[in-house]
N, C-alpha and C positions, 0 to 999 in steps of 0.2 A: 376566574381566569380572564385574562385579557383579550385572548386570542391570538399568543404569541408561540403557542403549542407548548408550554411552558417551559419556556428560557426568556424569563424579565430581561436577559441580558440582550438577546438579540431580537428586538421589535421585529425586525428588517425581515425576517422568517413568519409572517401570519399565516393564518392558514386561512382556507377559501371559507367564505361566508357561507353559511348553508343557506340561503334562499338563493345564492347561486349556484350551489351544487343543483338542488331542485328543479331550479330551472334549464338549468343544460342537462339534466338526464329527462328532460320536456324536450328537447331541442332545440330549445333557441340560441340563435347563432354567437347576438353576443353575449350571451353564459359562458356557451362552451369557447367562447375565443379570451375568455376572462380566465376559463379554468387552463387553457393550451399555457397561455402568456402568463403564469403561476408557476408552471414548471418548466419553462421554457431553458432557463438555464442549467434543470437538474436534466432534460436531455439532451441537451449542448455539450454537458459534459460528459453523456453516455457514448455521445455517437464522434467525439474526441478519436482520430488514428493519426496515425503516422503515412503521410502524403509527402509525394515527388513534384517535385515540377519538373520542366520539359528539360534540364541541364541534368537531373536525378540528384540535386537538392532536395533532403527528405527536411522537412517540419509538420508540427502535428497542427492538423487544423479541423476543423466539423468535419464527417462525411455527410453531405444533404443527403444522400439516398437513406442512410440510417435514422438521421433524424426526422424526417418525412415519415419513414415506416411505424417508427417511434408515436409522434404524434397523432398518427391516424391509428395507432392500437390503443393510444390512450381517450383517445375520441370513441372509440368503440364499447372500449370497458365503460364509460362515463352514460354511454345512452342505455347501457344496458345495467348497470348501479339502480338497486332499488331502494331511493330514500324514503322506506314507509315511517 
């Protein structure tokens, strides 16, 4: 395997190198900001609602509070991952 989680077709999807998995369930900052910024768009697209602006204009756009919560659950699960 390449390391494309196998779909030859889509390089653009690798998956995280395990000496940086290792190393951000260690804590080092930039591991785990290596591993945040890997899934950064699959929780962009979690935390995707439907938002007003001040006229009550709705378009969807991030909720930060969700994906903030998002990222710091997934920083949690990550320090507590045991890669033996």
């Amino acid at each position: 395997m390449n390391g494309t989680n196998g779909k030859h077709e889509c390089p653009e999807v690798a998956l995280v190198p395990y000496p940086i998995i290792v190393a951000a369930t260690k804590g080092d900052p930039e591991a785990m900001k290596a591993v945040v910024q890997h899934f950064s768009g699959y929780i962009a697209s979690l935390s995707m609602r439907k938002l007003y602006d001040e006229r009550g204009n709705a378009y969807y756009g991030v909720d930060e509070d969700i994906r903030e919560r998002l990222q710091a659950k997934l920083m949690r699960t990550v320090l507590r991952f045991k890669a033996d």
